[in-house]
Biotite code that builds the C-alpha atoms (Angstrom):
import biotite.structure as struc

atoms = struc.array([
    struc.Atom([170.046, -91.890, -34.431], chain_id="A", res_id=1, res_name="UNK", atom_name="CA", element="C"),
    struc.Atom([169.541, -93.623, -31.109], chain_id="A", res_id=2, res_name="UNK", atom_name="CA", element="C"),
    struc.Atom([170.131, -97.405, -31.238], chain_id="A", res_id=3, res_name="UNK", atom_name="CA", element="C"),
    struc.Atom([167.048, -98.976, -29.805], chain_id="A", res_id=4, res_name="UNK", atom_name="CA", element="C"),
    struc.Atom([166.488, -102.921, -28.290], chain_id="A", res_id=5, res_name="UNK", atom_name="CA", element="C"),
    struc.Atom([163.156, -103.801, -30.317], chain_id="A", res_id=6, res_name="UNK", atom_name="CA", element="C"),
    struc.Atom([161.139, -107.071, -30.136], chain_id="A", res_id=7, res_name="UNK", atom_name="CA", element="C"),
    struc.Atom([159.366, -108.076, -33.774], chain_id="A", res_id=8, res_name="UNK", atom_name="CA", element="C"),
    struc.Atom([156.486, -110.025, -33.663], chain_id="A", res_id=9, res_name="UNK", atom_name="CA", element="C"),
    struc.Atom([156.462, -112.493, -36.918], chain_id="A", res_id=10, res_name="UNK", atom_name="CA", element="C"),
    struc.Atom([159.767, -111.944, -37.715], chain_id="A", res_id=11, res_name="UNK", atom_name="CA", element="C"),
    struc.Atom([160.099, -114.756, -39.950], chain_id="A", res_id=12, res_name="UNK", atom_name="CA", element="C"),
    struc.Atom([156.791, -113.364, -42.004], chain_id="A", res_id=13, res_name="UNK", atom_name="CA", element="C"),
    struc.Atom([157.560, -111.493, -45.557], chain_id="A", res_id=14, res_name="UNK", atom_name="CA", element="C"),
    struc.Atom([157.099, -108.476, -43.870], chain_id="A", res_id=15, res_name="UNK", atom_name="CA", element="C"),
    struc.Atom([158.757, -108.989, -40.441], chain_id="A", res_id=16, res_name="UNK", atom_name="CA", element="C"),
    struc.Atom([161.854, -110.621, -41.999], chain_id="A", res_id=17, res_name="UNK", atom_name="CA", element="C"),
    struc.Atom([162.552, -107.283, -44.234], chain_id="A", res_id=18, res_name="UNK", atom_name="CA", element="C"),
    struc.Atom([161.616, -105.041, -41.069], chain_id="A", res_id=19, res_name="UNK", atom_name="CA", element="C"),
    struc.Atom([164.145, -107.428, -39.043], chain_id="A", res_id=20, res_name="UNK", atom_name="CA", element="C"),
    struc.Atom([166.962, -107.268, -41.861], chain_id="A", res_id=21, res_name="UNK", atom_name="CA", element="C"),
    struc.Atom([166.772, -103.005, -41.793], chain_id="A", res_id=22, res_name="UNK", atom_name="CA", element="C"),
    struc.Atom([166.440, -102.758, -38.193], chain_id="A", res_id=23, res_name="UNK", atom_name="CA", element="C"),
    struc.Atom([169.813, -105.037, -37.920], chain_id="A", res_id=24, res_name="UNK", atom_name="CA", element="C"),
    struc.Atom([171.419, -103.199, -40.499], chain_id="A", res_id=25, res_name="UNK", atom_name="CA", element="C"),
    struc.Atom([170.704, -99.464, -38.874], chain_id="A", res_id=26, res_name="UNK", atom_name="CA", element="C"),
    struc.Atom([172.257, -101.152, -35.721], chain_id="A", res_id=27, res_name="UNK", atom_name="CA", element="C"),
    struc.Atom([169.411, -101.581, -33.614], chain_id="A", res_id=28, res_name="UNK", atom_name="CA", element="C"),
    struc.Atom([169.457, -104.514, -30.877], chain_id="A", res_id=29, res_name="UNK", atom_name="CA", element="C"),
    struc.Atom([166.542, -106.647, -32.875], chain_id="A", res_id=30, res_name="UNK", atom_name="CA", element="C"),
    struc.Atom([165.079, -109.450, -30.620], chain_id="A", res_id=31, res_name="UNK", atom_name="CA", element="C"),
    struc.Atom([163.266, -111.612, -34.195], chain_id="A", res_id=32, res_name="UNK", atom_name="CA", element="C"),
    struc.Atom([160.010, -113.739, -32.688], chain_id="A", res_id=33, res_name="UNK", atom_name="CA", element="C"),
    struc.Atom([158.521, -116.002, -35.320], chain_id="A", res_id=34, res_name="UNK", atom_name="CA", element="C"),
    struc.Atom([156.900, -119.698, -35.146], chain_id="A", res_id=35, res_name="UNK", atom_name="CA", element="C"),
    struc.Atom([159.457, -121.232, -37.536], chain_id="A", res_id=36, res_name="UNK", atom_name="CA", element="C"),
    struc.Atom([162.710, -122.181, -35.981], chain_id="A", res_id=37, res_name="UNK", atom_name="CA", element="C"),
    struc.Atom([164.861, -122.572, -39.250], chain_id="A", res_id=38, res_name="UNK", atom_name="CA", element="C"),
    struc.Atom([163.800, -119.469, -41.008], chain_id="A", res_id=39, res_name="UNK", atom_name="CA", element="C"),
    struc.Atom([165.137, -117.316, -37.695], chain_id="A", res_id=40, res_name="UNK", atom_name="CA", element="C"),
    struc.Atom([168.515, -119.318, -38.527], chain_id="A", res_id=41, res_name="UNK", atom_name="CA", element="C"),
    struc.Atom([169.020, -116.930, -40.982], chain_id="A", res_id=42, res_name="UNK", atom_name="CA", element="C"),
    struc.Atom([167.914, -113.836, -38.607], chain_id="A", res_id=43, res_name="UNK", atom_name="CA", element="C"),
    struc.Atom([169.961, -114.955, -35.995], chain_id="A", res_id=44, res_name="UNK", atom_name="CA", element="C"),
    struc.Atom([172.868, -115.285, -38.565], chain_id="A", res_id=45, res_name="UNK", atom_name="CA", element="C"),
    struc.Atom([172.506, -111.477, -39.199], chain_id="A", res_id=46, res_name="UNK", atom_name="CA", element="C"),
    struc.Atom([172.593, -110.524, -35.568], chain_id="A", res_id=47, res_name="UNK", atom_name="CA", element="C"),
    struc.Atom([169.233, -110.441, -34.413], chain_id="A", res_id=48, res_name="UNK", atom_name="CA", element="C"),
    struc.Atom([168.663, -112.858, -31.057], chain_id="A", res_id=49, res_name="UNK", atom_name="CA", element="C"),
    struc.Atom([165.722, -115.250, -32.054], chain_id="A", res_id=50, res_name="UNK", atom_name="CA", element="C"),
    struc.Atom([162.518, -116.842, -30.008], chain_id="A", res_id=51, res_name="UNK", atom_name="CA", element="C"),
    struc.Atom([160.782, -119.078, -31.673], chain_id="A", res_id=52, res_name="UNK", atom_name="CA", element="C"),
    struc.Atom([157.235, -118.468, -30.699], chain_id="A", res_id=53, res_name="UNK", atom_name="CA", element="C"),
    struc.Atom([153.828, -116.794, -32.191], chain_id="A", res_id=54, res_name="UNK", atom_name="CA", element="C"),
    struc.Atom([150.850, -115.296, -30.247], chain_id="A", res_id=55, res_name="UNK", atom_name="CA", element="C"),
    struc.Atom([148.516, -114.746, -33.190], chain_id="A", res_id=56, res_name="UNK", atom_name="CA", element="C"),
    struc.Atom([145.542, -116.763, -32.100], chain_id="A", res_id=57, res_name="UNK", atom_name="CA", element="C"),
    struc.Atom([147.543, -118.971, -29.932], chain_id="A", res_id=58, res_name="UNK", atom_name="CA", element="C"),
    struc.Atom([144.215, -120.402, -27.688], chain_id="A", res_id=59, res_name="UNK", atom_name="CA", element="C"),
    struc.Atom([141.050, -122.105, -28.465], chain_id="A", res_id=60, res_name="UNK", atom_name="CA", element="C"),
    struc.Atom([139.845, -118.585, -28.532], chain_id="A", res_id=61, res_name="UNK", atom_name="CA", element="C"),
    struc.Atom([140.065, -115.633, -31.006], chain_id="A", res_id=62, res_name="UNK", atom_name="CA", element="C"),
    struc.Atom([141.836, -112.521, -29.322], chain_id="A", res_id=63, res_name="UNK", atom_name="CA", element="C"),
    struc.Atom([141.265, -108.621, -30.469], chain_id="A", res_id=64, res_name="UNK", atom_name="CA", element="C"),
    struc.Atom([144.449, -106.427, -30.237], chain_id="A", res_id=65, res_name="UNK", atom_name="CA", element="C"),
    struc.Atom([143.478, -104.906, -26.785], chain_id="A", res_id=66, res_name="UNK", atom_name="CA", element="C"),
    struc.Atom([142.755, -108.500, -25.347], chain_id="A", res_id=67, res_name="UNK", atom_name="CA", element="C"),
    struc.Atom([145.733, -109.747, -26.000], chain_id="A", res_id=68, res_name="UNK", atom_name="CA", element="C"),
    struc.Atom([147.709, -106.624, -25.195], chain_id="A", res_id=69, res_name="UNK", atom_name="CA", element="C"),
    struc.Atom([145.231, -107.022, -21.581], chain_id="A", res_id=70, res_name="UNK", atom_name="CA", element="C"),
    struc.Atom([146.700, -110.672, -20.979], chain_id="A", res_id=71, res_name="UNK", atom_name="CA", element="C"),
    struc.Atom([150.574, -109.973, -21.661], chain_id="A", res_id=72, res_name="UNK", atom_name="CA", element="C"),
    struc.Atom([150.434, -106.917, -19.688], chain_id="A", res_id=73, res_name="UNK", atom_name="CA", element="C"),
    struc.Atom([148.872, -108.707, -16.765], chain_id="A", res_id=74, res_name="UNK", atom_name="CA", element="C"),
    struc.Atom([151.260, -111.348, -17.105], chain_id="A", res_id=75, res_name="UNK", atom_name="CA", element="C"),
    struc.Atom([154.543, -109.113, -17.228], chain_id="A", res_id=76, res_name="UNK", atom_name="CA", element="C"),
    struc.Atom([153.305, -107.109, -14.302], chain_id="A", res_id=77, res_name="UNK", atom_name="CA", element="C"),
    struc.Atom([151.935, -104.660, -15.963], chain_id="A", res_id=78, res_name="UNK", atom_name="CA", element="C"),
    struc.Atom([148.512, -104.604, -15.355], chain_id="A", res_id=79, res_name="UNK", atom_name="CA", element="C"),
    struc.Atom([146.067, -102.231, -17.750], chain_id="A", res_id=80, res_name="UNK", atom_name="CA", element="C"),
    struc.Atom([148.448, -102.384, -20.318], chain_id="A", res_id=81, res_name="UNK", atom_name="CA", element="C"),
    struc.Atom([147.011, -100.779, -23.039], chain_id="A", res_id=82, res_name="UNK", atom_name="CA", element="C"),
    struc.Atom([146.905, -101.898, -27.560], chain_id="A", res_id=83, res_name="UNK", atom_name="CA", element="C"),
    struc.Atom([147.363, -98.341, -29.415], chain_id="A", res_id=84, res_name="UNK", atom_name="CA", element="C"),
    struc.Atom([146.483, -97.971, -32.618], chain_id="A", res_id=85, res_name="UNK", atom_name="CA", element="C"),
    struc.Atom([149.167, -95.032, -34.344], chain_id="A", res_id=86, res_name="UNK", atom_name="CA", element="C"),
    struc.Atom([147.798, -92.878, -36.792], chain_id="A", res_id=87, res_name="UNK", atom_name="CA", element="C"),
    struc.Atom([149.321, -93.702, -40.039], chain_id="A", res_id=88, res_name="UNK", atom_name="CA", element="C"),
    struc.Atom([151.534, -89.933, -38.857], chain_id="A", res_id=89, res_name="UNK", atom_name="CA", element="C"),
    struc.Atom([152.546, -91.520, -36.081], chain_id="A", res_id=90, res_name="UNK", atom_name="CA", element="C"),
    struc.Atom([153.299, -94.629, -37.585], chain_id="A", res_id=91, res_name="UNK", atom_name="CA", element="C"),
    struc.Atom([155.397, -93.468, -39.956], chain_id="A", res_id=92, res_name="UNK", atom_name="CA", element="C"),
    struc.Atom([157.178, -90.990, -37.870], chain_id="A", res_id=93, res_name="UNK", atom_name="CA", element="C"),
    struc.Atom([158.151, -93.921, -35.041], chain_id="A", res_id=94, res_name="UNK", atom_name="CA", element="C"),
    struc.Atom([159.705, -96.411, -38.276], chain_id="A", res_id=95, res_name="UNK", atom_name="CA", element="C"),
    struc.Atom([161.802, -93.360, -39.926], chain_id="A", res_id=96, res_name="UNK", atom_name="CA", element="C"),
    struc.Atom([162.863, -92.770, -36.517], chain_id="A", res_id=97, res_name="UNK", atom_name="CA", element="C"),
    struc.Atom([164.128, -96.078, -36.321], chain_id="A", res_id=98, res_name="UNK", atom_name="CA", element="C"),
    struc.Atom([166.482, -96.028, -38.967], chain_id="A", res_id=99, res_name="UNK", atom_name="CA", element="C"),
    struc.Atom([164.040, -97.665, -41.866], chain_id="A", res_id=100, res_name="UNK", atom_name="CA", element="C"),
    struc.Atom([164.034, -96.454, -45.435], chain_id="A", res_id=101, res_name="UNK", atom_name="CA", element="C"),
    struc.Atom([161.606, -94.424, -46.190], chain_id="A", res_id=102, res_name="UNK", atom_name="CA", element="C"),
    struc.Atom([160.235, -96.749, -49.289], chain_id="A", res_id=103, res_name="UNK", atom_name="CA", element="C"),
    struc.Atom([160.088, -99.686, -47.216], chain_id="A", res_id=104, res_name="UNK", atom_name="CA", element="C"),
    struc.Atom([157.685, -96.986, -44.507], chain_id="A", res_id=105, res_name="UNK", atom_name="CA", element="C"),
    struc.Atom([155.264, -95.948, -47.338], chain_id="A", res_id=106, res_name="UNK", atom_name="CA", element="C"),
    struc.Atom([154.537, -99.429, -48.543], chain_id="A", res_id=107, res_name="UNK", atom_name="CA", element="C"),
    struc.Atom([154.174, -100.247, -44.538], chain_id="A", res_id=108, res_name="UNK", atom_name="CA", element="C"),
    struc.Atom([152.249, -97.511, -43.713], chain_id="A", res_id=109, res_name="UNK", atom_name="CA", element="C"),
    struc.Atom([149.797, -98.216, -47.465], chain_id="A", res_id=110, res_name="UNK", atom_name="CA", element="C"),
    struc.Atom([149.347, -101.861, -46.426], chain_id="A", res_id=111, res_name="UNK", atom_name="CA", element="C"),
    struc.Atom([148.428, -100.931, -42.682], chain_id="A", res_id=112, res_name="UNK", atom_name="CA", element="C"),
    struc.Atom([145.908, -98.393, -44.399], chain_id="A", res_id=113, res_name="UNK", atom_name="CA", element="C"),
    struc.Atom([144.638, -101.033, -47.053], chain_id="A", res_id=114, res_name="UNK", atom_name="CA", element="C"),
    struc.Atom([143.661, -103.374, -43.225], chain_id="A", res_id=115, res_name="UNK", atom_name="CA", element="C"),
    struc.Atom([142.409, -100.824, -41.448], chain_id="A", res_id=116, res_name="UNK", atom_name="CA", element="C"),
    struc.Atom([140.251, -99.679, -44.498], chain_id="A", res_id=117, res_name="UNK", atom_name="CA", element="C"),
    struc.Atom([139.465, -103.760, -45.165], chain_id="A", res_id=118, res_name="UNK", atom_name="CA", element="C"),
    struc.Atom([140.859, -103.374, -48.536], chain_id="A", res_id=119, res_name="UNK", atom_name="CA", element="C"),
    struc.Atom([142.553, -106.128, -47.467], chain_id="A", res_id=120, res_name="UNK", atom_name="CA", element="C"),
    struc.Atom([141.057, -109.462, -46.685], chain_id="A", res_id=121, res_name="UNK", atom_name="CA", element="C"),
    struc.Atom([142.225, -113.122, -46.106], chain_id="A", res_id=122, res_name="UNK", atom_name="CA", element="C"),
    struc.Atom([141.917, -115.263, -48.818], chain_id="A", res_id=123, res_name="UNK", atom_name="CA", element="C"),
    struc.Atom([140.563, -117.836, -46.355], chain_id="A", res_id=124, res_name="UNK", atom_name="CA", element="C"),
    struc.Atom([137.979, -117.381, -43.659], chain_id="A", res_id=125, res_name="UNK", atom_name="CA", element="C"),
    struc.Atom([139.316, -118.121, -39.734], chain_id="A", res_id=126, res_name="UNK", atom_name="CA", element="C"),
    struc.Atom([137.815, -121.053, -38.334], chain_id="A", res_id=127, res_name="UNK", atom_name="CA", element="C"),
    struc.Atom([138.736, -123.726, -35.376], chain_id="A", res_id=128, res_name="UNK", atom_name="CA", element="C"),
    struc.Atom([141.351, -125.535, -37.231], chain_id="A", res_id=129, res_name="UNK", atom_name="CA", element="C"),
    struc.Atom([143.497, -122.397, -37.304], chain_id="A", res_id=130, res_name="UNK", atom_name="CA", element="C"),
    struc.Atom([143.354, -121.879, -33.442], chain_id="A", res_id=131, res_name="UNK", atom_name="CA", element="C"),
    struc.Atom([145.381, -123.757, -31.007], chain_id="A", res_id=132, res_name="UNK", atom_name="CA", element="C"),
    struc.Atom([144.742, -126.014, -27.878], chain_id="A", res_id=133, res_name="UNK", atom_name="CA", element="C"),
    struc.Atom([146.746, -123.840, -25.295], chain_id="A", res_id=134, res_name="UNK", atom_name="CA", element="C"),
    struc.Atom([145.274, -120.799, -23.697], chain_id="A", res_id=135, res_name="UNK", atom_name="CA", element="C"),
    struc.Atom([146.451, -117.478, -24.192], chain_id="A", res_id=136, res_name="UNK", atom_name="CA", element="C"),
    struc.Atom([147.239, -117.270, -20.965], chain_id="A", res_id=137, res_name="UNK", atom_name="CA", element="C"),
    struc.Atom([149.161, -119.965, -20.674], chain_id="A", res_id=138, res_name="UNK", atom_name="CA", element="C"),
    struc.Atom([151.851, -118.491, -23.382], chain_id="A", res_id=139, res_name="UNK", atom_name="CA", element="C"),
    struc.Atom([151.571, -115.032, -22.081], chain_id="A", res_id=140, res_name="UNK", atom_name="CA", element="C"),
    struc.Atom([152.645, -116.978, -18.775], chain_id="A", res_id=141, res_name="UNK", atom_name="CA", element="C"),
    struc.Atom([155.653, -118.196, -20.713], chain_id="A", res_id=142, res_name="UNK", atom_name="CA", element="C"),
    struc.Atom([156.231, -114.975, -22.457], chain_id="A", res_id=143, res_name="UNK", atom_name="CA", element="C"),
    struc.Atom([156.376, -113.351, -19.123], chain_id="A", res_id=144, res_name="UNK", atom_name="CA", element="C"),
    struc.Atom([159.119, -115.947, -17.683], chain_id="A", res_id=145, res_name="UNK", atom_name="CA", element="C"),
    struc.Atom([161.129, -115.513, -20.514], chain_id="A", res_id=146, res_name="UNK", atom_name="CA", element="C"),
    struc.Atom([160.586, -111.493, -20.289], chain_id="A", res_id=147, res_name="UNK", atom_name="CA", element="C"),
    struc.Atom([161.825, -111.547, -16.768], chain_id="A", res_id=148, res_name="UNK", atom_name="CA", element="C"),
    struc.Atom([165.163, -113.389, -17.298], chain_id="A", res_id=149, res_name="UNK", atom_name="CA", element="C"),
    struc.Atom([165.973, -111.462, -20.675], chain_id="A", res_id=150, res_name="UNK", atom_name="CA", element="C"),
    struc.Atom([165.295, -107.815, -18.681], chain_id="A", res_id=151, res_name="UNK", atom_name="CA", element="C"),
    struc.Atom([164.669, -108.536, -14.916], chain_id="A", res_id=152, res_name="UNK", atom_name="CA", element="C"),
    struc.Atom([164.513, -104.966, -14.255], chain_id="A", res_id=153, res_name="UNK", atom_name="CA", element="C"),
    struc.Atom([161.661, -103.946, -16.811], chain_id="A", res_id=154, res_name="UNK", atom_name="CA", element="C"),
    struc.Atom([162.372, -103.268, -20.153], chain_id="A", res_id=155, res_name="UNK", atom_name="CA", element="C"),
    struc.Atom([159.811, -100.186, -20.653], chain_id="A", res_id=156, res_name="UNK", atom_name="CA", element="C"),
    struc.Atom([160.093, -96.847, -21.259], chain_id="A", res_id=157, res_name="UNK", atom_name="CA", element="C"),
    struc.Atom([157.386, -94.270, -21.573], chain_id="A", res_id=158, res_name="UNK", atom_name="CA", element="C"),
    struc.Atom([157.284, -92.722, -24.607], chain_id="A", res_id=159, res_name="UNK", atom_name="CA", element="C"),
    struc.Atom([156.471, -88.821, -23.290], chain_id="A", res_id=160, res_name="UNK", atom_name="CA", element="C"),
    struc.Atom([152.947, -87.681, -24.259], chain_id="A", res_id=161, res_name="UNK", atom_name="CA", element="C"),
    struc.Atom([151.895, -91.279, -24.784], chain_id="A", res_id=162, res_name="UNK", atom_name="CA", element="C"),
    struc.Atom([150.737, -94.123, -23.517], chain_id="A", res_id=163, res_name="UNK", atom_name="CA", element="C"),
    struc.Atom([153.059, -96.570, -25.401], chain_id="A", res_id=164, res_name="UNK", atom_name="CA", element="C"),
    struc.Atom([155.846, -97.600, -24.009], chain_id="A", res_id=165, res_name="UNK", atom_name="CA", element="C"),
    struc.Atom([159.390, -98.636, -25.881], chain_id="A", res_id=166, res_name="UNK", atom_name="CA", element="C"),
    struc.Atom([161.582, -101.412, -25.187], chain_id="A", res_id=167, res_name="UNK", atom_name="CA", element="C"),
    struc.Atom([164.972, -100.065, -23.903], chain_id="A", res_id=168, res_name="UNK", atom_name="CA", element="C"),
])
């Protein structure tokens, strides 16, 4: 199995925390991102290196997917970078490959399917007081500084036949 550098995205979540914990544990380089500095404590205690941060909604502004993919790309220097949705295949094939247990990838890949289908909802409709003052830009501005000291030669790599790209 190759040992890959990842970056989660709400790492400190109930999902993100168990992807975190397998990711560690199959020996992959985990960098845990989460908005609550004391629960990445415990991440960072199991070896993953911790930001605390979130992007979800960030601005006075709600963001699709392939916005907000549009605004970190341009940021990083990587303009027209591009949100992919994976087939649930895909999906499934990229987590196996990175070491998870395949239990913990079916109940990933069924909860993905159960959004995508809107099977599941929030229990609570999205309104202003959910979104915050800064602009999107402005974190993917900060993002981007603190992208360029952790890899200041890039940290992509095409995945062949794709237009995703992996951290390396």
């Amino acid at each position: 199995m190759e040992i890959r550098k990842l970056a989660i995205l709400g790492a400190t979540g109930n999902i993100g925390r168990v992807l975190t914990a397998e990711l560690l544990r199959n020996g992959h380089h985990v960098r845990a991102v989460g908005r609550d500095a004391e629960k990445l404590k415990a991440l960072k205690a199991q070896g993953a290196e911790v930001f605390a941060a979130g992007f979800d909604n960030v601005g006075p502004r709600q963001l699709t997917l392939r916005e907000a993919a549009r605004i970190l790309g341009d940021a990083i220097g990587r303009p027209g970078l591009k949100y992919v949705q994976l087939s649930e295949e895909d999906e499934e094939k990229a987590m196996l490959g990175a070491g998870m247990k395949p239990s913990i990838v079916q109940a990933l890949v069924e909860m993905h399917r159960g959004f995508n289908e809107g099977l599941i909802v929030p229990a609570h409709p999205f309104g202003v007081d959910h979104m915050g003052s800064n602009r999107s830009e402005t974190f993917a501005q900060e993002f981007a500084d603190a992208y360029r000291k952790q890899w200041p030669q890039g940290a992509r790599k095409e995945v062949p036949g794709s237009s995703t790209y992996t951290m390396r």
